[in-house]
C-alpha positions, -999 to 999 in steps of 0.1 A, spaced: 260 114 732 294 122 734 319 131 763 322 165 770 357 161 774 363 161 735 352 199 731 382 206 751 408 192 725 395 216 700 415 243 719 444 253 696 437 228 666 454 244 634 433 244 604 439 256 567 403 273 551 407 272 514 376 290 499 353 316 488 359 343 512 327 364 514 311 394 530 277 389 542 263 426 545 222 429 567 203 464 558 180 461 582 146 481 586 108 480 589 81 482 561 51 501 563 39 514 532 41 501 500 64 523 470 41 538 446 65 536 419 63 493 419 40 475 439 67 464 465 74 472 502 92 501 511 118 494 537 133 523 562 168 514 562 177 515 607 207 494 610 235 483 579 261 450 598 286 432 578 296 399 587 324 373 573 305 351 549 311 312 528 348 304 540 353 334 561 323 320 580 338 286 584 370 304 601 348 326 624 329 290 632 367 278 640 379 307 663 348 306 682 352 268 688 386 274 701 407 270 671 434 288 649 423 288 614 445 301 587 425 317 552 435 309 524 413 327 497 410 351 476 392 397 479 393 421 456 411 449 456 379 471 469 365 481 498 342 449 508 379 430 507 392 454 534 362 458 556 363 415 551 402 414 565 388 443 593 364 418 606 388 385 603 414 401 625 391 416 650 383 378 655 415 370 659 426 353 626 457 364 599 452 376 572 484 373 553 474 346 532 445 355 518 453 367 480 439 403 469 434 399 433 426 433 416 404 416 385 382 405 407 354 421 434 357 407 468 327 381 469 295 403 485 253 398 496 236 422 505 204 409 522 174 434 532 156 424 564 122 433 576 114 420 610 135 392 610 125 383 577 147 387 544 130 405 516 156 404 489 193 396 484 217 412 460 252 397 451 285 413 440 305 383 428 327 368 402 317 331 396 351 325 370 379 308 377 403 328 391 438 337 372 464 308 370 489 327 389 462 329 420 459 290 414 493 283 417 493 308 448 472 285 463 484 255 453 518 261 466 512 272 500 491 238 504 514 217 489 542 232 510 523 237 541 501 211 544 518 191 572 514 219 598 474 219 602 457 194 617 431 192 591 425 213 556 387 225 552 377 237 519 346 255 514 332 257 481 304 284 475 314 280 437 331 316 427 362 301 413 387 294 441 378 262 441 392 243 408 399 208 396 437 213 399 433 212 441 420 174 436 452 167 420 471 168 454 445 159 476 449 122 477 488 125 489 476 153 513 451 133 533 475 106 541 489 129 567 462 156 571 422 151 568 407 168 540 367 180 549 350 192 517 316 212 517 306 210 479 288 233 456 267 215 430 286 227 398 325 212 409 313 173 416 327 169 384 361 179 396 359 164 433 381 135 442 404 117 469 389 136 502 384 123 534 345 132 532 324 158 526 292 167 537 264 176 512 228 182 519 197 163 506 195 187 469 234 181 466 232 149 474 212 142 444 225 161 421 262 144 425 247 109 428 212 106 414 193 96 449 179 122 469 183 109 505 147 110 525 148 79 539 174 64 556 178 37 534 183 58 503 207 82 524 228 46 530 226 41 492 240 76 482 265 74 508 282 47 494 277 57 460 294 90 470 322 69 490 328 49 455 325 83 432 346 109 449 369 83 467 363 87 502 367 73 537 334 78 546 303 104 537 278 127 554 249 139 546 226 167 559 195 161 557 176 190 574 148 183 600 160 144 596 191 155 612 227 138 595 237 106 576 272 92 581 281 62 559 314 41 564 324 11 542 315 -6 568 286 8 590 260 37 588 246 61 615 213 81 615 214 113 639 185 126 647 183 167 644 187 185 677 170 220 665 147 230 688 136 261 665 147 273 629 148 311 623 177 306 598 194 281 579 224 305 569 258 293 570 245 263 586 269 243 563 295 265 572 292 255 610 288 216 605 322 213 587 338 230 615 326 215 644 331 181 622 365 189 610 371 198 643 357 166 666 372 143 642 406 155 647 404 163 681 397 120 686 361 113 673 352 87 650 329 102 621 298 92 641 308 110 668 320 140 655 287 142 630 271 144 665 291 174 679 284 191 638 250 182 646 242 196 678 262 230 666 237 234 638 213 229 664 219 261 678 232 281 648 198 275 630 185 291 661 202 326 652 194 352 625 218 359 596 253 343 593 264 333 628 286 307 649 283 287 675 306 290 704 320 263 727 305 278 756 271 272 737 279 239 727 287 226 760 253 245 776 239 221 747 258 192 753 245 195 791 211 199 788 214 170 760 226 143 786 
């Protein structure tokens, strides 16, 4: 395990989000009839909470681990991209930079719950590219900026913000700052020259052709995903079996530290933080995969979208040693 000491050098840590910036909206009820207009539960609506969601959950991860994230992103011009910039500043991160782009709705699920379980969700999204002037929005700040962060963390829920001209300028970019990647399944065409990124077991195999249950097959696709995306090293999450890193060189197996799973939401969203976050702070990748993995630990612990602060990390951390 890993000296406690490290979760105190993620205090002030600048890092650039580019994403899809989300809002993550929980009706929330109880059923106890069924409709008699379809044969499906009726739910009495109590309790409607809005969260930040995708990218905008991998900031609130970051702010409640002690850093300053900056968004970079894109909402519509609508109501769910207000209440979404509400919610980002109450947490304490700008807003400035995130794009409002008035073609486009602001990136929304809407997810009934019935005691503590999720009947149905229902998305309001926009899965094309966005307009080439957003692109080059985006592509300028980062090209320009790049040097201040400690690390850029790009969070791919595939709506479009993500494109194949960001890999163009990713390769000069990690020579001075680490670039984390956590992939959607339809850009592995387009990924290329990142530090790592962290896939789980179905993305795993979809990019590289091995799904990773055992070990050995999660060392395979690690270096096949090393020599296909061009990286320093690769992680993979593989659920109860916990996370795979693979270096040219050497490959750790860490175990899972859930103690119970209520939710795997935004779970992704919480291990590229606390990675992104441990490796820059000092870790090597094993190490920091260790902090990511005792995060999700908790996080999977939680209902909905959540995060995982450092307070609860280090009440982890303790009663790991």
């Amino acid at each position: 395990m890993f000296n406690p000491q490290l979760l105190e050098r993620f205090r002030g840590k600048k890092i650039l989000v580019i994403g899809d910036f989300m809002l993550d909206e929980y009706i929330e009820g109880k059923v106890e009839r069924i409709s008699p207009e379809a044969p499906v539960p009726v739910v009495e609506a109590r309790e409607i909470k809005v969260r930040p969601g995708g990218a905008a959950n991998v900031v609130a991860n970051l702010l409640s681990l002690g850093a300053n994230p900056i968004p970079l992103g894109v909402v519509g011009e609508d109501k769910a991209g207000e209440r979404l910039k509400e919610l980002l500043k109450e947490l304490g991160a700008p807003t400035e930079t995130l794009i409002v782009e008035p073609s486009r709705p602001t990136t929304r699920k809407t997810r009934i719950i019935a005691s503590s379980q999720q009947l149905l969700r229902v998305d309001w999204e926009c899965k094309e590219e966005v307009p080439q002037k957003v692109k080059e929005k985006i592509l300028s700040f980062l090209k320009e900026n790049y040097g201040e962060f400690d690390a850029v963390v790009i969070s791919d829920y595939g709506k479009g913000v993500i494109t194949g001209e960001l890999f163009g300028i990713t390769g000069e970019i990690k020579r001075r700052t680490p670039v984390f990647l956590d992939p959607k399944e339809k850009n592995f065409r387009v990924y290329s020259e990142i530090t790592t990124m962290t896939p789980n077991v179905k993305e795993t195999f979809q990019a590289v052709g091995i799904k990773p249950e055992s070990d050995r097959e999660a060392e395979i696709a690690g270096r096949k995903l090393i020599e296909r995306f061009k990286l320093d090293f690769a992680v993979i999450t593989r659920s109860e079996k916990g996370m795979s890193v693979i270096t040219p060189q050497e490959t750790k197996h860490i175990p899972t530290r859930a103690k119970q799973v209520y939710d795997v939401t935004g779970a992704g969203d919480t291990v590229i933080s606390a990675f992104a976050l441990a490796f820059v702070s000092g870790a090597d990748p094993f190490t920091a995969a260790e902090v990511a993995n005792l995060a999700a630990g908790i996080v999977v612990g939680k209902v909905g979208t959540a995060t995982v602060s450092l307070k609860e990390l280090k009440e982890a951390l303790k009663s790991a040693l």
